[in-house]
Every structure is written in structure tokens, then in C-alpha cells.
N, C-alpha and C positions, 0 to 999 in steps of 0.2 A: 613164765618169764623170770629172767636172773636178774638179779642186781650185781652192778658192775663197783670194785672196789677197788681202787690202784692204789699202790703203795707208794708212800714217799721218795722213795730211791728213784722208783719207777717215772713219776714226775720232772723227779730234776734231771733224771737222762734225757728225758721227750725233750725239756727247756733246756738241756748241754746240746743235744743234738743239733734242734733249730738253730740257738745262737752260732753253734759252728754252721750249719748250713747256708743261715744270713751272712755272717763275716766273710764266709769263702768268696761271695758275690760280691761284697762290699769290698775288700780289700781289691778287687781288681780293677778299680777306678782309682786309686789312691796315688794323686800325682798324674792323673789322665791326661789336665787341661783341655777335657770335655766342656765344653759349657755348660748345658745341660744336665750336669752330672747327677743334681738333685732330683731329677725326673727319674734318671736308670735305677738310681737307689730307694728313690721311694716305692716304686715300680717290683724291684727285690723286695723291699719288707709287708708288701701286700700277697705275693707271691708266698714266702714264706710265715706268714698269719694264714693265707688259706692253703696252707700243708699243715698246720698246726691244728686249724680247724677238719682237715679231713683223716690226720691220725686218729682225735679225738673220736671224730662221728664215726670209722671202723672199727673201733674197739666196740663204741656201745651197740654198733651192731650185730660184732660177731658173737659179744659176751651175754647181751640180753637173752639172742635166740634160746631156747628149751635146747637143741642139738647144735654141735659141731661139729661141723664137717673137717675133713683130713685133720684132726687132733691125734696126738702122740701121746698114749699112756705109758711113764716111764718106771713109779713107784705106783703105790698104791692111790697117794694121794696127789703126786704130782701129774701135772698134764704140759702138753707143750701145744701150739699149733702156729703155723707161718700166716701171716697177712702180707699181701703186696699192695702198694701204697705207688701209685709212680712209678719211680724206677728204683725203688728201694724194697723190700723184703722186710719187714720184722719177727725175730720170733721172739715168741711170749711163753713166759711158764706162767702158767697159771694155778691154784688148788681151789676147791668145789667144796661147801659145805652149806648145808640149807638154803638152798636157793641163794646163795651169794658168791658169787667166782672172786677171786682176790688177784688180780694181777701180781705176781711178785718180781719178776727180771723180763725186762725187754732189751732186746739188740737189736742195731738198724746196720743193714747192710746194702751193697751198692748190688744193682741187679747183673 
């Protein structure tokens, strides 16, 4: 089993990404004169905490396991492999040293 390592950059894109994800729903009630409104948006920010909670839980999936499946060997040291998430796509580069994978760039893209 691997230990899963993300790097800071990696981090604040995850939490750039959601906040954009959460905003894009939230700005579309702004000035609705929904009543309600605080239901649809709390509604969104539960929504996306459990997107946030299930990026998290496929990383430590894919990166714990011993093997990886469809991985991209680019250098010697670098690796790449896609995760789908939703309806989103990530890819990750990753590099491997004693049993520790180090996430270093993730991209989220729309499917």
C-alpha cells in the first residue's frame, strides 16, 4: 500500500476549483426574489462539500492501491493518470518514490 502525498499548489486548486463550482450555483439566484433562496443554496453548498469529499476519497483510492491502472509513463519519473469524478475528468501527474506517490498538478475538466 502507498501513501498519498498532495502538494500545496495541488490543494488550493481542489479548494479554487470548488469555490468556483459553489459560486457558479450561487451567483444564479442573486436577485431571484425566490423566497426560499436559503434552502437552494444551502442545498448547493452540501452538494458541493460532498464533491469535495468524493475528490478526496478517489485520490486516496487510486493512489493507495499497489497498481494503477490506465497510468501514463511520460519521463522516467513522471506518471500521469485521468480520474472521472461526476461529470468532470481530472488529470494528475504524479511521481513515485518508496512507497509514497506525491501528487504534483491536477486539472479539472468538464466531461
Amino acid at each position: 500500500m502507498f501513501k498519498l502525498v498532495l502538494k500545496r499548489t495541488v490543494v488550493d486548486k481542489i479548494d479554487a476549483f470548488l469555490d468556483s463550482y459553489l459560486d457558479s450555483f450561487l451567483n444564479l439566484f442573486i436577485d431571484s426574489w425566490i423566497d426560499n433562496v436559503h434552502l437552494i443554496e444551502e442545498n448547493y453548498k452540501k452538494v458541493a462539500t460532498n464533491f469535495r469529499d468524493k475528490i478526496y476519497s478517489s485520490l486516496n483510492k487510486t493512489f493507495e492501491q499497489d497498481i494503477i491502472f490506465w497510468k501514463k509513463i511520460w519521463e522516467e519519473w513522471d506518471t500521469s493518470v485521468i480520474i472521472s469524478i461526476w461529470n468532470y475528468k481530472l488529470f494528475i501527474e504524479y511521481r513515485e518514490k518508496a512507497k509514497i506517490r506525491f501528487v504534483e498538478i491536477i486539472e479539472f475538466y468538464k466531461k
